[in-house]
Phi, psi and omega in degrees: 000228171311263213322339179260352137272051180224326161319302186285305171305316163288004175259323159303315170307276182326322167294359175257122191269134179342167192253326181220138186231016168306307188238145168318285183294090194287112178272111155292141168304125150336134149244148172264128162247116161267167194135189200256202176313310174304314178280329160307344215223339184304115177267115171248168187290141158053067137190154217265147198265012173265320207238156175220099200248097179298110188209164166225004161332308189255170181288003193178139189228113169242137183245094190188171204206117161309146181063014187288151141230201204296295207283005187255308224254308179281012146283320166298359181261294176308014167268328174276006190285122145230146186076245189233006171220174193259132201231117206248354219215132136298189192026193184272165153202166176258340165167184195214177171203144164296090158245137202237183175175116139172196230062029157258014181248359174292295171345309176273001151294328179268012212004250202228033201268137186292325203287341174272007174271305175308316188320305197315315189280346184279299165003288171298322161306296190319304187313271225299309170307337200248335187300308163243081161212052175253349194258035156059208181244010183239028179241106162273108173304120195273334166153190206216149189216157194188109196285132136268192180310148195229145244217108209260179171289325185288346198249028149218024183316291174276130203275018175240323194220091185285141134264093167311318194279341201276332151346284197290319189275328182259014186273306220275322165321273177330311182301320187293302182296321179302315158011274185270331187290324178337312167269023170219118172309308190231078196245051208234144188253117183304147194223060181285352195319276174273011171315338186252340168259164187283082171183146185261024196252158211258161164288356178284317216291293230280303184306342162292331199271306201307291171343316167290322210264302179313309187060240181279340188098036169271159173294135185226129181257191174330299190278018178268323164330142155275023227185130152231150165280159160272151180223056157300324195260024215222126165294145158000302175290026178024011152271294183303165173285176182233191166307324207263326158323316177298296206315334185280290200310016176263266143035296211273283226303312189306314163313328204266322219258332151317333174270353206231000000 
């Protein structure tokens, strides 16, 4: 199900030989992880899931908020420019990366209006544009990874009355973003839609499937689905990742870095 595509995505990663093999030593990057609440909730070692302190001192650096949205977190970038550019890193380093996640906190605003969907994503491009070119003229930005929206447990909290639109809302995100990183090489995007459900369908499959399932806009129940979520990778609040959720996307990031 999920898991075996989140398998198959880390064997894809892993299957890609390094982009540069000039040195025996392999330099790992900084990484920034940005974003709404997943990334804010993120237990990474030695940095505070409050603060965001640019340094390259540690292995990681987070810029993120509960409750941010796409339009929260780029203002919050445009507050740090000075003059014209934006300097997210002090000192020297040889380079960084991006791992992001948000805008599902965008989503219930937007219900199912295309042009308000398009807004989010331009928002989430800008942001992304702007995260990397933050490491100034002694940081090289290496690339971005970028989790999407994920298909949650609450949203099938009552199993008689599915919420299909928050479904519908988070297929249609996805599908969108995937989109647009298509046209940026060194962008890549994470597909989390199912990832947490028993089920190997793309997030295009699952926004077709949701899309069948509102219909007139009756209640749909649980067992109409093809597919359930779990809710193993989940805190209590059947929204947050729980550790062993984290523990994949740790994995996935690892995976990733490796390749570049």
């Amino acid at each position: 199900g999920g898991k075996k595509l989140y398998l198959v995505y880390l064997l894809f990663l892993l299957s890609n030989e390094p982009m540069s093999t000039t040195s025996s030593a392999a330099v790992i990057p900084h990484v920034l992880y940005a974003g709404d609440s997943d990334i804010a909730r993120w237990p990474l070692p030695d940095v505070s899931s409050t603060t965001y302190e640019p340094t390259l001192t540690s292995e990681s650096s987070r810029l993120a908020k509960s409750g941010w949205t796409a339009g929260d977190m780029l203002e919050q970038l445009k507050s740090m420019v000075t003059g014209e550019a934006l300097t997210l890193f002090g000192g020297d380093g040889p380079s960084y990366v991006v791992v992001c996640t948000v805008g599902e906190n965008d989503v219930e605003s937007s219900s199912d209006d295309p042009a308000s969907l398009a807004l989010i994503v331009d928002k989430i491009m800008e942001g992304m544009d702007m995260l990397s070119n933050g490491g100034g003229e002694s940081c090289a930005f290496k690339g971005a990874l970028f989790f999407g929206p994920k298909i949650e447990p609450w949203m099938f909290a009552d199993p008689l009355d599915v919420d299909v639109g928050a479904i519908l809302a988070h297929a249609r995100l996805s599908t969108k973003i995937a989109a647009r990183f298509e046209e940026r090489p060194n962008f890549q995007f994470v597909d989390c839609l199912g990832m947490f459900c028993d089920s190997d369908k793309s997030h295009t499959e699952l926004l077709m499937e949701a899309v069948a399932k509102k219909g007139d806009g009756g209640a749909v129940g649980a067992q109409e689905f093809s597919f359930t979520v779990g809710t193993e990778n989940f805190n209590d609040d059947l929204l947050h990742l729980s550790v062993d959720g984290y523990g994949m996307w740790d994995d996935i990031v690892r995976g990733w870095i490796e390749t570049l």
